[in-house]
Every structure is written in structure tokens, then in C-alpha cells.
N, C-alpha and C positions, 0 to 999 in steps of 0.2 A: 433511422438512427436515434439513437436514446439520447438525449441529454446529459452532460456532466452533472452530477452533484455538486453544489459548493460549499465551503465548510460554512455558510452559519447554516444549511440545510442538513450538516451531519450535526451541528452542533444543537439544532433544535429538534431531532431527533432522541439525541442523548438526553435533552433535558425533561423529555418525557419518562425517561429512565432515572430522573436523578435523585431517586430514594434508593436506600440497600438496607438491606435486613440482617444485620450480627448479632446470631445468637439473641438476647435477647434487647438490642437497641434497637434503633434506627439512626442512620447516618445521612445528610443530605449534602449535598455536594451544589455550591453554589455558579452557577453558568461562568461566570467572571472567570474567575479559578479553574473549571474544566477547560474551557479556550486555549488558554494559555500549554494543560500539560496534554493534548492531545493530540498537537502536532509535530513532525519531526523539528522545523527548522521555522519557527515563528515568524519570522522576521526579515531570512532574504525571500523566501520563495511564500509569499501573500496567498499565490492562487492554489500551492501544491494541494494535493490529498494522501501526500505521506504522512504516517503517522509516527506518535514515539511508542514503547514498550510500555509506557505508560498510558496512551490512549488505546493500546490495542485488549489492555485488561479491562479499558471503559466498553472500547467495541463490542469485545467476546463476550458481554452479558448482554447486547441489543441482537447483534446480528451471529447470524450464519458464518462458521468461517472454513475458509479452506486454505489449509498450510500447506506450504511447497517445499518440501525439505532441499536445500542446494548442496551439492558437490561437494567434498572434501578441499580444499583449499579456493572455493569460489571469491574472489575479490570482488563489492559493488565498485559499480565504475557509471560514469556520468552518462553514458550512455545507454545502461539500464534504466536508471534512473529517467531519464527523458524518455522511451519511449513508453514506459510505462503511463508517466503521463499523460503523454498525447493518446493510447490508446483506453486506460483503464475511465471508468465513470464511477467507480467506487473506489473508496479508499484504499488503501494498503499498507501492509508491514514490512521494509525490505531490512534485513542485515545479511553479512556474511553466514548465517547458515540457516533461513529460514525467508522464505515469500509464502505471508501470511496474505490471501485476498481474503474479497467478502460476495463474491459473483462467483456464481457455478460457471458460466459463458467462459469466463476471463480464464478462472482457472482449467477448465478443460482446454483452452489453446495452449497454455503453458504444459499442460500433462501432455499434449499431442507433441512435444518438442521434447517429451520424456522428460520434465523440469529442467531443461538446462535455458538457462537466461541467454546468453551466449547467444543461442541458435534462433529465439524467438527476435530477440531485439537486431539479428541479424539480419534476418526472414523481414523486419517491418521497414527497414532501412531502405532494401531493395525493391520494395514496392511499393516506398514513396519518393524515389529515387528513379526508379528504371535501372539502378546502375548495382555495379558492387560494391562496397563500403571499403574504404581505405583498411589493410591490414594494421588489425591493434597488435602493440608491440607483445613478444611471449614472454609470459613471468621466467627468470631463471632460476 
């Protein structure tokens, strides 16, 4: 099994990247200041590796990515979110109409579920469970 990434490991990552070429400047972006906008949620979740719309434009000039386009009226729910966690080792970009990974592996189990969240994060429940997962209530 691979190990988790931890963010100063993406963040020291980044800062290997942290020159960019406009036309005809150069712009540096200081690690302090990258920290801060590259994650979704600073502050309650320390260990998460979700990221914001803002880290994911620092990502997508380091790494590989692979977008997930979601469902027409797809809602995140806390339940996505967690087990992404507990299964992903790379970062990620979740909103309601987009699951941006950065792992081929990750993203091919999400394409075998035909991108629906739903069904993966339903799929990991039961088989760390044994059991079936309380029905989540239907949007009306």
C-alpha cells in the first residue's frame, strides 16, 4: 500500500515550481502565501488534501490531472468527502460539478463507477463495513 501524501509534501513539491513566466516577467510566489490558498478548508480539517480552485490552478501546472465531470444536479455531501479521504493518497478537487484527481489508479476506480460518487463512496462503505449503509435521504 502507498503511503498518504502530506500537504507540507505537496507543498514542497509546489515550491519547486514556484517561478512562472508572464510574457515577458517572472512572478514568484512565496511558500507562506501558497500554504495558505491551496487548501480547501485551512483550518478545521489540518490533515485533509482537498484542495481550493485556487490550488488546483497551482496543481495543474505541476501535475497530471484527471477530471471527473459529475451529474447534473450532483450535491457534495460529507460522505463523499470522507471517503475520498480515507481512500485517495493524492490530492483532490471536489465541487458540485467537477472531481478533479491527480492519480491515474484513483481515477480509473471512479470511471469504473461511470463517475458517479454515489456509487463509489457507497461501494467503500460496504467493504469496510460488511454491512449496507443507512439510506441517505432523496433530494425532492
Amino acid at each position: 500500500m502507498t503511503k498518504k501524501l502530506s500537504r507540507h509534501q505537496v507543498i514542497n513539491l509546489l515550491s519547486k515550481h514556484q517561478t512562472k513566466q508572464f510574457k515577458d516577467s517572472t512572478v514568484t510566489y512565496p511558500d507562506s502565501n501558497k500554504n495558505s490558498m491551496v487548501w480547501h478548508n485551512e483550518y478545521s480539517a489540518r490533515g485533509s488534501l482537498r484542495i481550493s480552485k485556487s490550488g488546483l490552478w497551482e496543481l495543474k501546472t505541476c501535475f497530471k490531472m484527471f477530471p471527473i465531470p459529475m451529474k447534473p444536479g450532483f450535491q457534495v455531501k460529507n460522505v463523499h468527502v470522507k471517503c475520498l479521504e480515507d481512500e485517495l493518497i493524492f490530492p483532490y478537487f471536489l465541487d458540485n460539478k467537477m472531481l478533479v484527481l491527480f492519480s491515474g489508479k484513483d481515477a480509473l476506480e471512479i470511471k469504473l463507477q461511470d463517475g458517479d460518487l454515489d456509487t463509489w463512496a457507497r461501494a467503500r462503505w460496504i467493504n469496510q463495513r460488511f454491512q449496507e449503509p443507512p439510506k441517505l435521504p432523496e433530494d425532492s
